[in-house]
PyMOL Python script that loads the backbone (N, CA, C, O; Angstrom):
from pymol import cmd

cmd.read_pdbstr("""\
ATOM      1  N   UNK A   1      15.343  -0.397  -6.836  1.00  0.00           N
ATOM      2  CA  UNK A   1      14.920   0.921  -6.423  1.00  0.00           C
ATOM      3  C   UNK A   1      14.999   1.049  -4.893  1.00  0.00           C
ATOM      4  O   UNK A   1      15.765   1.896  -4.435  1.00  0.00           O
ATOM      5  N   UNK A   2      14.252   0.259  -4.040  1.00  0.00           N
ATOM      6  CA  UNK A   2      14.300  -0.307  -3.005  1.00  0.00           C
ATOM      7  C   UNK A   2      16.294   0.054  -2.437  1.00  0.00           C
ATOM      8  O   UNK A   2      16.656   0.879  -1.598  1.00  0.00           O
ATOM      9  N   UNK A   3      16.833  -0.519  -2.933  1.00  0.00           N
ATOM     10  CA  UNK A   3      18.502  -0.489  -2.166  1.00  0.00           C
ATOM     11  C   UNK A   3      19.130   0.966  -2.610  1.00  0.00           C
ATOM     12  O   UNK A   3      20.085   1.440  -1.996  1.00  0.00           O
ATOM     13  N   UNK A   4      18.440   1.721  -3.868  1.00  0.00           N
ATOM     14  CA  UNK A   4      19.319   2.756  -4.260  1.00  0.00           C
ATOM     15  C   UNK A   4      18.632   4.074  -3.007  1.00  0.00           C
ATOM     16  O   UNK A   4      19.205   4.922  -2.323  1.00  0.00           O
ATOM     17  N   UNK A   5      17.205   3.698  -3.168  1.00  0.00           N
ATOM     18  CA  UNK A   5      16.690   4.917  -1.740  1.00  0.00           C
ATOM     19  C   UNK A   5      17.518   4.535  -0.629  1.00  0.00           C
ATOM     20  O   UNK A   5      18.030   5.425   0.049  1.00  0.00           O
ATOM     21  N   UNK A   6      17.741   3.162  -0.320  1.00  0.00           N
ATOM     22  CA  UNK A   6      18.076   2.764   0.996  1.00  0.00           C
ATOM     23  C   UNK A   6      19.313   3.582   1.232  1.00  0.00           C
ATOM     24  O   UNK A   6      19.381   4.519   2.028  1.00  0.00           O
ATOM     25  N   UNK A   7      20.418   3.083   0.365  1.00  0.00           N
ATOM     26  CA  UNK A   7      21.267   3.825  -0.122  1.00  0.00           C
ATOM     27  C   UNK A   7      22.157   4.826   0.031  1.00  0.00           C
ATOM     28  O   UNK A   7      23.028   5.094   0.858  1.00  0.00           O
ATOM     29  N   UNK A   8      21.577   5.509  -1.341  1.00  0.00           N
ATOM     30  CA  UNK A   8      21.828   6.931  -1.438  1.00  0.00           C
ATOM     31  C   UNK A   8      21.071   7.762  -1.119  1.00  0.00           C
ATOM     32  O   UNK A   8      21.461   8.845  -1.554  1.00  0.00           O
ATOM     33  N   UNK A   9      19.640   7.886  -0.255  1.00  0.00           N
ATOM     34  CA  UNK A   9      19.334   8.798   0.396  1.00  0.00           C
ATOM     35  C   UNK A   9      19.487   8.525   2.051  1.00  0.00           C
ATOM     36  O   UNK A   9      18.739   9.249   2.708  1.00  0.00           O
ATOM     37  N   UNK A  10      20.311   7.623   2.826  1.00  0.00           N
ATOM     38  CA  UNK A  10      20.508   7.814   3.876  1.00  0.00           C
ATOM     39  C   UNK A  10      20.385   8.559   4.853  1.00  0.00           C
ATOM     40  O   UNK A  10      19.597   8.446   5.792  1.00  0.00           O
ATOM     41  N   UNK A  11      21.547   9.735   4.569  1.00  0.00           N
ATOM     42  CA  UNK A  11      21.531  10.803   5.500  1.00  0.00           C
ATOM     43  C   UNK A  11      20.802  11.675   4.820  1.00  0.00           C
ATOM     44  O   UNK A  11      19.640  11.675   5.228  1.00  0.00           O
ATOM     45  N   UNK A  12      20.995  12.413   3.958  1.00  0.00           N
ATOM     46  CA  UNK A  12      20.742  13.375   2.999  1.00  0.00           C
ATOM     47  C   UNK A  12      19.114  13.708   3.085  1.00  0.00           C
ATOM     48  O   UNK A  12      18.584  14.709   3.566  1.00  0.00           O
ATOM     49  N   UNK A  13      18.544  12.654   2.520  1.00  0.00           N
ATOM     50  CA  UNK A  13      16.951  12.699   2.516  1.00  0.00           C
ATOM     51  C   UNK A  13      16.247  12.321   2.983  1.00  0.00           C
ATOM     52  O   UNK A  13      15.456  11.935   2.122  1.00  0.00           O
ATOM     53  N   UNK A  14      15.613  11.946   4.594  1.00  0.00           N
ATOM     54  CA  UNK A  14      15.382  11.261   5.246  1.00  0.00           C
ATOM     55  C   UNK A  14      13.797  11.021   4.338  1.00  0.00           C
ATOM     56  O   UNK A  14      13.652   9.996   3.671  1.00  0.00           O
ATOM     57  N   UNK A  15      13.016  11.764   4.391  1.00  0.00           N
ATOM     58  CA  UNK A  15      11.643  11.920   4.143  1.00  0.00           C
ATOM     59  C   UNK A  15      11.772  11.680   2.400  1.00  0.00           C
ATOM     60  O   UNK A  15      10.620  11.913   2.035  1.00  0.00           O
ATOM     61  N   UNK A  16      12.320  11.446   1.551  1.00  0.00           N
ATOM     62  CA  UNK A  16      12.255  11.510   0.528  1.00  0.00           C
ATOM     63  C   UNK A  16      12.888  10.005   0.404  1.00  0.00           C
ATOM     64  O   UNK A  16      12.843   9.379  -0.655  1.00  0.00           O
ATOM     65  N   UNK A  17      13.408   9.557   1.450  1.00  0.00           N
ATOM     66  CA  UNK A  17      13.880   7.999   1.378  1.00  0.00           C
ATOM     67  C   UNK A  17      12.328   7.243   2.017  1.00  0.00           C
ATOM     68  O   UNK A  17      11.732   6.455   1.283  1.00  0.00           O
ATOM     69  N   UNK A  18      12.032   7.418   2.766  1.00  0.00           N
ATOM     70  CA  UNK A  18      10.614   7.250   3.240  1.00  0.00           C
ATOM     71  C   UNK A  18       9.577   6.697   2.524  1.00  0.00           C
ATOM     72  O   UNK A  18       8.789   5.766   2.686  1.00  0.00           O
ATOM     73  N   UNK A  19       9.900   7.917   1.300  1.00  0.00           N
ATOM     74  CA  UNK A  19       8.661   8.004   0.328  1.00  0.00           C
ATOM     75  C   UNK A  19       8.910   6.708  -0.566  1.00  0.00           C
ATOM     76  O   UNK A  19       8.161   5.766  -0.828  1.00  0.00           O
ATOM     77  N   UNK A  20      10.385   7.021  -0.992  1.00  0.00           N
ATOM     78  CA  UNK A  20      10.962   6.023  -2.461  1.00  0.00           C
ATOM     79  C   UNK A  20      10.667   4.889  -1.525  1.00  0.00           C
ATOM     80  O   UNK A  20       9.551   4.420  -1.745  1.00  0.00           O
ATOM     81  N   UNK A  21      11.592   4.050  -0.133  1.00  0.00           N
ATOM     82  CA  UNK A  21      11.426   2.882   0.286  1.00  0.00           C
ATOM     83  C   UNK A  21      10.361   2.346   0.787  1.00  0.00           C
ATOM     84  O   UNK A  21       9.884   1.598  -0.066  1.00  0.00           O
ATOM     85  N   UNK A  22       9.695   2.346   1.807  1.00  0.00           N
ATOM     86  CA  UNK A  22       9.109   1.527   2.080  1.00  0.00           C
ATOM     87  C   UNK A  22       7.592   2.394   1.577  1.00  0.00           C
ATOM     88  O   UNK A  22       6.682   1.622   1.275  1.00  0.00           O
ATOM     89  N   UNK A  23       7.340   3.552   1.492  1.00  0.00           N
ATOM     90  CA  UNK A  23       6.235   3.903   0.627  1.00  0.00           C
ATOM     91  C   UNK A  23       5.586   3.537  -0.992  1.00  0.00           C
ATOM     92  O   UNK A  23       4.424   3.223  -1.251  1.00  0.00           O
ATOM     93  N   UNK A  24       6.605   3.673  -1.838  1.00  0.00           N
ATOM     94  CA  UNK A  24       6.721   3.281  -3.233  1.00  0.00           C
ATOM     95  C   UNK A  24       6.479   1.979  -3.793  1.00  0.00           C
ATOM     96  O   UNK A  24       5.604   1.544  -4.541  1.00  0.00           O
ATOM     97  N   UNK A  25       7.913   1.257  -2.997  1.00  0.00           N
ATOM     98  CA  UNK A  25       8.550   0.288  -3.178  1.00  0.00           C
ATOM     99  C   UNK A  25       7.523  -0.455  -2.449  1.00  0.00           C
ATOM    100  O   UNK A  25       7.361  -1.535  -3.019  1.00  0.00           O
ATOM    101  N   UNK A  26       6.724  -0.329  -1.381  1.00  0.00           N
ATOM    102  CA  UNK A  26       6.247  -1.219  -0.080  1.00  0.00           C
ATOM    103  C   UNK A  26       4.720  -1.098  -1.491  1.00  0.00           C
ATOM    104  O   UNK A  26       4.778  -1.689  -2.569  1.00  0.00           O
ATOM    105  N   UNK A  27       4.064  -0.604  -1.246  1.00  0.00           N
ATOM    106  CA  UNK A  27       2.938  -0.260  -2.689  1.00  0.00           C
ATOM    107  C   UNK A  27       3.200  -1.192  -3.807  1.00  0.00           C
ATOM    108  O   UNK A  27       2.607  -2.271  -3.817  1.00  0.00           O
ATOM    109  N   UNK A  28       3.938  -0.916  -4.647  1.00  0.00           N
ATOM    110  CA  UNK A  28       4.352  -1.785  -5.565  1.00  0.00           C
ATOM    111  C   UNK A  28       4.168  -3.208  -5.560  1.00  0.00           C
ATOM    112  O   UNK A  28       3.310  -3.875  -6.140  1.00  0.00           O
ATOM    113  N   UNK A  29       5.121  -3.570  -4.803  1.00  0.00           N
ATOM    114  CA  UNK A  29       4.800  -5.385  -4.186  1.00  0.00           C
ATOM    115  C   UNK A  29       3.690  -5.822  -3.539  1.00  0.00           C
ATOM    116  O   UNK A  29       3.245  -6.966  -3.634  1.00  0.00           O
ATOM    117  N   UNK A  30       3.105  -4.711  -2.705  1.00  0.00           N
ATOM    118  CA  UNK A  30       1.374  -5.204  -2.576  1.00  0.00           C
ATOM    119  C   UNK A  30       0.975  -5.684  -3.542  1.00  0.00           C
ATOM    120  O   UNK A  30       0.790  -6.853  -3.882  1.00  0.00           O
ATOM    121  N   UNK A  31       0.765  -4.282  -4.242  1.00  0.00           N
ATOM    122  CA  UNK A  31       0.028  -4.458  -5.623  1.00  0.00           C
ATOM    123  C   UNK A  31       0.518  -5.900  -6.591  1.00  0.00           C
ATOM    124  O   UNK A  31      -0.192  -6.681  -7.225  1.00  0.00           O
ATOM    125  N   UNK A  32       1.320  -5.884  -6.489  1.00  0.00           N
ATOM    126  CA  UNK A  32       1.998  -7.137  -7.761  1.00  0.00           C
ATOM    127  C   UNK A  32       1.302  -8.228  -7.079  1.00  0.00           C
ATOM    128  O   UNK A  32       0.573  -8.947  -7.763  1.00  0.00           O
ATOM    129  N   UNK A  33       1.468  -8.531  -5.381  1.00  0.00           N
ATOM    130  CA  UNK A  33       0.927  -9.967  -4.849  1.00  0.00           C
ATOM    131  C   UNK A  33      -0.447  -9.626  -5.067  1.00  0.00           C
ATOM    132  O   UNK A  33      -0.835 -10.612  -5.694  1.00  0.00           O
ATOM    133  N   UNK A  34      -1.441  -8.854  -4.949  1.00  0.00           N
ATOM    134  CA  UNK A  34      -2.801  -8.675  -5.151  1.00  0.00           C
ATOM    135  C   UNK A  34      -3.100  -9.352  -6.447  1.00  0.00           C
ATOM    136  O   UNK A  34      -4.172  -9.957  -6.445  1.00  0.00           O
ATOM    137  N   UNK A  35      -2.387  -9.398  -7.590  1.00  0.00           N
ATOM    138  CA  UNK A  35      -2.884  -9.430  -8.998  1.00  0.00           C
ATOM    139  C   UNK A  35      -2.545 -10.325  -9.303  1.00  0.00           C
ATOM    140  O   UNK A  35      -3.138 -10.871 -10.233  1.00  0.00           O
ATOM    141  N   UNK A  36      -1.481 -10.927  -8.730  1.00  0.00           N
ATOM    142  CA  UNK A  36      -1.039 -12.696  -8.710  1.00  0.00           C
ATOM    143  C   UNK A  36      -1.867 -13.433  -8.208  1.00  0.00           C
ATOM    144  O   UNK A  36      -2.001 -14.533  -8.745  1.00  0.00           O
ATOM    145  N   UNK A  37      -2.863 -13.052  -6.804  1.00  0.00           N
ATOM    146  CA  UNK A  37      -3.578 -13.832  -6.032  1.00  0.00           C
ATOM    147  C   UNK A  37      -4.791 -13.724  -6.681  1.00  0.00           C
ATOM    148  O   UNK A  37      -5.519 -14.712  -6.580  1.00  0.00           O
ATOM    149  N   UNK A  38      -5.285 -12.604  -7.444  1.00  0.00           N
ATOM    150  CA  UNK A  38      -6.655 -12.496  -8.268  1.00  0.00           C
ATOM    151  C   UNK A  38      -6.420 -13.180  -9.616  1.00  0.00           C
ATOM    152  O   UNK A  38      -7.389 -13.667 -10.200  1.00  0.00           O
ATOM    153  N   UNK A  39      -5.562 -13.227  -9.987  1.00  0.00           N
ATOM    154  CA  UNK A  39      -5.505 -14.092 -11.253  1.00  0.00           C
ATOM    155  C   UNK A  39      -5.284 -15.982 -10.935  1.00  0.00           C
ATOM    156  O   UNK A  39      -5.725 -16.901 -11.626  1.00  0.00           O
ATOM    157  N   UNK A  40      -4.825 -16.030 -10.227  1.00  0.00           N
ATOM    158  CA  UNK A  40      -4.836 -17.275  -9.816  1.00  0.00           C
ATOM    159  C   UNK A  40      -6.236 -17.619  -9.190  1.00  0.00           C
ATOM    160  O   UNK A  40      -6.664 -18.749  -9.427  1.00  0.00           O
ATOM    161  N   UNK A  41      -6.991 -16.789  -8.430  1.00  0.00           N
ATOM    162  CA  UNK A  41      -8.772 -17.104  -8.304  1.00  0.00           C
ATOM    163  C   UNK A  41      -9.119 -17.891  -9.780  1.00  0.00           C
ATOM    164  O   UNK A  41      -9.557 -19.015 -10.023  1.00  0.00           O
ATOM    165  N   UNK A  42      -8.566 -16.352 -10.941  1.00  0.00           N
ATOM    166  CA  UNK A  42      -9.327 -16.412 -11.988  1.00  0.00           C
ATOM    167  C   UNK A  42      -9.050 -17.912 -12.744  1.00  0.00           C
ATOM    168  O   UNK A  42      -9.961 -18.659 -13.100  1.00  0.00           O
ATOM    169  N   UNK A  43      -8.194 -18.078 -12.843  1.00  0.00           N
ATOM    170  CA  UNK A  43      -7.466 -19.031 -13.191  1.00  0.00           C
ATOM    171  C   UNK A  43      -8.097 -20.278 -12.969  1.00  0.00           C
ATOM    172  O   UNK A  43      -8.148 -21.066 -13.913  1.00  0.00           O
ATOM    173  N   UNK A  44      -8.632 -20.614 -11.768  1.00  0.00           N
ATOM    174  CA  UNK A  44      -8.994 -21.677 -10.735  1.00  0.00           C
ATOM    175  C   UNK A  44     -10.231 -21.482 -10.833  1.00  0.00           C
ATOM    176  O   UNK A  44     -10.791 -22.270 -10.072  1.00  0.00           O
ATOM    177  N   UNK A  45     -11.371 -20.493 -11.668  1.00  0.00           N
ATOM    178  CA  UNK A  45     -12.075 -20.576 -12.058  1.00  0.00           C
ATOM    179  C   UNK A  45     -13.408 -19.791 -10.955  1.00  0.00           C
ATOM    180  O   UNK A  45     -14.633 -19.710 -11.047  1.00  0.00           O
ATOM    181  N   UNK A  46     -12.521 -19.381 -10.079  1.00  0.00           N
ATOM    182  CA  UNK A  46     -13.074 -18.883  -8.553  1.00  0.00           C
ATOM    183  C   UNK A  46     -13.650 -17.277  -8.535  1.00  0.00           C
ATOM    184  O   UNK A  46     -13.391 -16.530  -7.592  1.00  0.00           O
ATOM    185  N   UNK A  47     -14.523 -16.820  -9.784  1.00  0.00           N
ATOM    186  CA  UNK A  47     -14.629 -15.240  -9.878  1.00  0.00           C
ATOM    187  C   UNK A  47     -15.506 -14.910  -9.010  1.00  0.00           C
ATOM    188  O   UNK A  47     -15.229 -13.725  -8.827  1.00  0.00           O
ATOM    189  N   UNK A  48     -16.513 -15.186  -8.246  1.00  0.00           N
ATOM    190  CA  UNK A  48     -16.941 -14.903  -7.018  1.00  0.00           C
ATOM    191  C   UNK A  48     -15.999 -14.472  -5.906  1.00  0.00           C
ATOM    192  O   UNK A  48     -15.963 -13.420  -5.268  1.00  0.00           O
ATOM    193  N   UNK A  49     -15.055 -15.841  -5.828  1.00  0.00           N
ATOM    194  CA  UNK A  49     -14.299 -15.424  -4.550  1.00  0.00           C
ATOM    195  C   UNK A  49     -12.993 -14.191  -5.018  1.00  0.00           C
ATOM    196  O   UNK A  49     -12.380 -13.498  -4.207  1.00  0.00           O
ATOM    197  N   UNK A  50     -12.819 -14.178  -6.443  1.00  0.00           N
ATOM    198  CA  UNK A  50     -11.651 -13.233  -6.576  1.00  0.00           C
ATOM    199  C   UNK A  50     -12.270 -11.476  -6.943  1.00  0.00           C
ATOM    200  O   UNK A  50     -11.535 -10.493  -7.031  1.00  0.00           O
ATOM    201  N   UNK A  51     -13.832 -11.477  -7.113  1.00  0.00           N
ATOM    202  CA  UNK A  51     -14.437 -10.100  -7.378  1.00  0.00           C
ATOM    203  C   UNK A  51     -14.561  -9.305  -5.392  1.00  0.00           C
ATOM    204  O   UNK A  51     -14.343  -8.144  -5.047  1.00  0.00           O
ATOM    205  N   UNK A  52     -15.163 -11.047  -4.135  1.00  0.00           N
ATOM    206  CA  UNK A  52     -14.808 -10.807  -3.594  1.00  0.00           C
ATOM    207  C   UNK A  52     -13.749  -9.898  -2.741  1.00  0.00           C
ATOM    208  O   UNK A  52     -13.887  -8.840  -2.127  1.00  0.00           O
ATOM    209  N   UNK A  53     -12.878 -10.574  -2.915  1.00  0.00           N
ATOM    210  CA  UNK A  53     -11.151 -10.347  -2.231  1.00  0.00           C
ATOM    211  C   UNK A  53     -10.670  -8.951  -3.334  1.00  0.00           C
ATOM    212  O   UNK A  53     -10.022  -8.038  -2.822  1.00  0.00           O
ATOM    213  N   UNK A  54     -10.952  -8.894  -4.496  1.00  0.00           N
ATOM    214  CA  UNK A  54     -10.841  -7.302  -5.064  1.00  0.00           C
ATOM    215  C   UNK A  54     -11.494  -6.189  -4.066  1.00  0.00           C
ATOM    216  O   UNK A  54     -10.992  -5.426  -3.241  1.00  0.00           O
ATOM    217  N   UNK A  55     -12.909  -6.441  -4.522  1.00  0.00           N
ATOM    218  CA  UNK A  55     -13.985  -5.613  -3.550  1.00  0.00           C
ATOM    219  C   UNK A  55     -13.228  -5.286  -1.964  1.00  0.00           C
ATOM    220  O   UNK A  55     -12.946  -4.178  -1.507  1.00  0.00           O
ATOM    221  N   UNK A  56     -13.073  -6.277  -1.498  1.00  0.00           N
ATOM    222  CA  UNK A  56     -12.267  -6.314   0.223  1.00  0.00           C
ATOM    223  C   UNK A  56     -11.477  -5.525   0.389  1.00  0.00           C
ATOM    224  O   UNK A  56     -11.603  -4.554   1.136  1.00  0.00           O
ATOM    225  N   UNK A  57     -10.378  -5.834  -0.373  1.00  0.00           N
ATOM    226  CA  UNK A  57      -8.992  -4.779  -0.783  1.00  0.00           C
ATOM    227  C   UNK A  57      -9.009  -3.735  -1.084  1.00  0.00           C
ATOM    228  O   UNK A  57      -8.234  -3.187  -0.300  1.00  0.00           O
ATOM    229  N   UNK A  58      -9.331  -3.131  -1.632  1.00  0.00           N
ATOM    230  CA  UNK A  58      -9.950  -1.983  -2.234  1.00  0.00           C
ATOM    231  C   UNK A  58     -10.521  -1.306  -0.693  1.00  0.00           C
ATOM    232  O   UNK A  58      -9.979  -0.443  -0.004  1.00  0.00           O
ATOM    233  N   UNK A  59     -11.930  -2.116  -0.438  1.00  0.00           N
ATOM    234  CA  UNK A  59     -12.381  -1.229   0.899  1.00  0.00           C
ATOM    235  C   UNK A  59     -11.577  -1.152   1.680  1.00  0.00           C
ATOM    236  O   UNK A  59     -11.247  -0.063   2.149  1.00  0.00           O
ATOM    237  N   UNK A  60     -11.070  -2.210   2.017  1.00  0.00           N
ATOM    238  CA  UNK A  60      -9.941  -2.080   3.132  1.00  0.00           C
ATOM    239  C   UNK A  60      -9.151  -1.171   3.209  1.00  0.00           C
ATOM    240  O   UNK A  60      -9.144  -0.545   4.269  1.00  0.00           O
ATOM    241  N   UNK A  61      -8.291  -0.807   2.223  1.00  0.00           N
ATOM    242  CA  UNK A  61      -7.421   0.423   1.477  1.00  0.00           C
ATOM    243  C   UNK A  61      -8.038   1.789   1.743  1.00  0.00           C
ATOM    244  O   UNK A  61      -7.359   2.690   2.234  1.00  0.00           O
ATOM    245  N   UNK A  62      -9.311   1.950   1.426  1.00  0.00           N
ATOM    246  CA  UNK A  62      -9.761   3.126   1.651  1.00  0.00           C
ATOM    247  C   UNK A  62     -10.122   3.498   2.834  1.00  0.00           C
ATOM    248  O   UNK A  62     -10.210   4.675   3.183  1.00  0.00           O
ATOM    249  N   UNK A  63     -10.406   2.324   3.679  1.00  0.00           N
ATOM    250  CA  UNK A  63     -10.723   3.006   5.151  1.00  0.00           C
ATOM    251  C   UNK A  63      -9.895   2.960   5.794  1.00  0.00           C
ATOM    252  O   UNK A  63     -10.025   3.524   6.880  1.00  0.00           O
ATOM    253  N   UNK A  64      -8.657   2.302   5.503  1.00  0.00           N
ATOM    254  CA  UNK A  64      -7.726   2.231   6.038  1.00  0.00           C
ATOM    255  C   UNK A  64      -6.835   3.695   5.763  1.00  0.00           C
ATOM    256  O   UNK A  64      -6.049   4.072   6.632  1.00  0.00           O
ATOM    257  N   UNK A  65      -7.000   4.399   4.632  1.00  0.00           N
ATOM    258  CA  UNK A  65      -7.081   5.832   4.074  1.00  0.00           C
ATOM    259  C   UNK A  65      -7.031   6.944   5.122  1.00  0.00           C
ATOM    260  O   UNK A  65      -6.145   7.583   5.690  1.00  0.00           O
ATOM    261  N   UNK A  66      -9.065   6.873   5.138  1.00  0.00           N
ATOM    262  CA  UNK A  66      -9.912   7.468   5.866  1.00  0.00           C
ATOM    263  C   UNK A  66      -9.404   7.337   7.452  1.00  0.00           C
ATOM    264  O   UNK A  66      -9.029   8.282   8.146  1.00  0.00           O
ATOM    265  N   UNK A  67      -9.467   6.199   7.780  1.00  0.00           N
ATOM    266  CA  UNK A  67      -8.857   6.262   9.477  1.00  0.00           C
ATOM    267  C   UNK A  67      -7.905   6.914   9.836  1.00  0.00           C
ATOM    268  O   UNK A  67      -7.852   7.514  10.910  1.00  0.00           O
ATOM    269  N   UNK A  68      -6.868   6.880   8.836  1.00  0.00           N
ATOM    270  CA  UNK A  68      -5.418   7.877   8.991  1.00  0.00           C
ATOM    271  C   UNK A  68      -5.553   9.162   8.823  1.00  0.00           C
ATOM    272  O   UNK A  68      -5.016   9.994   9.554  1.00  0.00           O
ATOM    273  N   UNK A  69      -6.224   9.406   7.924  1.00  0.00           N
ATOM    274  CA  UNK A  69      -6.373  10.887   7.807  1.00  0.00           C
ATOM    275  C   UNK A  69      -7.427  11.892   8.734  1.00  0.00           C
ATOM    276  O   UNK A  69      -7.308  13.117   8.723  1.00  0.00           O
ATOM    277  N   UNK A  70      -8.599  11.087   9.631  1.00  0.00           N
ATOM    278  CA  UNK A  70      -9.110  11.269  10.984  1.00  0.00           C
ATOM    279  C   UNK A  70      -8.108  11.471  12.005  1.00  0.00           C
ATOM    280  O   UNK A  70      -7.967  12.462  12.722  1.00  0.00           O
ATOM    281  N   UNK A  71      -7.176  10.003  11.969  1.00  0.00           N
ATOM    282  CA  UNK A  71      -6.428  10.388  13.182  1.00  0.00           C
ATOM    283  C   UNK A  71      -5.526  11.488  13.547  1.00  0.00           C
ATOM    284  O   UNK A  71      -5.319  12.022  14.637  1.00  0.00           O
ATOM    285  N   UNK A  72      -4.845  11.785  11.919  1.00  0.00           N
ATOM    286  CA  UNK A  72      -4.103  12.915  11.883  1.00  0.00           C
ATOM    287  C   UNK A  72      -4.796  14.381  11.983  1.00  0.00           C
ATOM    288  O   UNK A  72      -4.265  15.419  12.380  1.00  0.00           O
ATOM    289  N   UNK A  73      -5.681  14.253  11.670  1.00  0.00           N
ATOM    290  CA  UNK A  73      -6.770  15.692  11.584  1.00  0.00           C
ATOM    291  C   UNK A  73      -6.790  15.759  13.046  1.00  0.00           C
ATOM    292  O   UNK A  73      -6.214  16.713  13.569  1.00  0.00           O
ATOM    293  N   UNK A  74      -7.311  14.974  13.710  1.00  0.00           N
ATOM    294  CA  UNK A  74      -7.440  15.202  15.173  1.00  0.00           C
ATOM    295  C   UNK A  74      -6.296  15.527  15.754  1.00  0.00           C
ATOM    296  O   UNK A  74      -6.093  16.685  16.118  1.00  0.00           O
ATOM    297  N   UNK A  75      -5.708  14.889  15.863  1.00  0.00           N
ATOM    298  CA  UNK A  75      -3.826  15.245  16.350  1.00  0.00           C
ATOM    299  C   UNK A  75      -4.099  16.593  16.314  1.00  0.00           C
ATOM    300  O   UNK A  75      -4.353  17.489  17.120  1.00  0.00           O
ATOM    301  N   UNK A  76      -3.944  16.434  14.942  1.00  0.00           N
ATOM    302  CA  UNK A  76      -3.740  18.242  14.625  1.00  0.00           C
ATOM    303  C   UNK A  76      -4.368  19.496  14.858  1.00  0.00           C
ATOM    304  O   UNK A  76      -3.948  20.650  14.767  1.00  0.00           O
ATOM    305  N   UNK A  77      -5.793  18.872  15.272  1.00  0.00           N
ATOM    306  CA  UNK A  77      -6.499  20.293  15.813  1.00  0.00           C
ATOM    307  C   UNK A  77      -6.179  19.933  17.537  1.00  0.00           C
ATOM    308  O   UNK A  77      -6.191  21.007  18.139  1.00  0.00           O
ATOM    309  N   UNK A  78      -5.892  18.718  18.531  1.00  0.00           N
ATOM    310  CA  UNK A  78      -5.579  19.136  19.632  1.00  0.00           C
ATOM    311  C   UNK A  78      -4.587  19.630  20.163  1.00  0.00           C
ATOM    312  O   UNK A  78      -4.455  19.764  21.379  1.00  0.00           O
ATOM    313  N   UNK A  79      -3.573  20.037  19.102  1.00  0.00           N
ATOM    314  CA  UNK A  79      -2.023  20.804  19.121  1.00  0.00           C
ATOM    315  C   UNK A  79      -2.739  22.407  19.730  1.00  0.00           C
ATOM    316  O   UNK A  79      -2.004  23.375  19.929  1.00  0.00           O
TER     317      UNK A  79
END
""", "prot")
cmd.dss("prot")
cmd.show_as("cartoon", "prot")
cmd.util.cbc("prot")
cmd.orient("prot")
């Protein structure tokens, strides 16, 4: 998916290549290493440290959210 945005939206779609590559595609493979690294906690018998590192991720994600969408709000009202 990754090489066909790269691809075939080159010229054509800049913002819609954006979205498919490193938005989509970049998401995706987070997610997949997140659930490899929590199952291997689980695995290893470690559910403290893997409810942990869920919990983390998750917050992290969201304020990491929240911060972007502050910074852009502001931008946008000092235009």
């Amino acid at each position: 998916m990754l090489g066909y945005a790269a691809t075939r939206l080159r010229d054509r779609r800049p913002l819609r290549r954006a979205f498919l590559g490193p938005g989509l595609c970049g998401a995706l493979t987070t997610f997949s290493t997140m659930q490899l690294e929590l199952l291997a906690m689980l695995d290893g018998a470690h559910h403290a440290l893997a409810a942990a590192y869920a919990l983390a991720s998750v917050t992290a994600g969201l304020g990491a959210v929240a911060l972007g969408t502050l910074i852009a709000r502001r931008g946008r009202l000092q235009r």
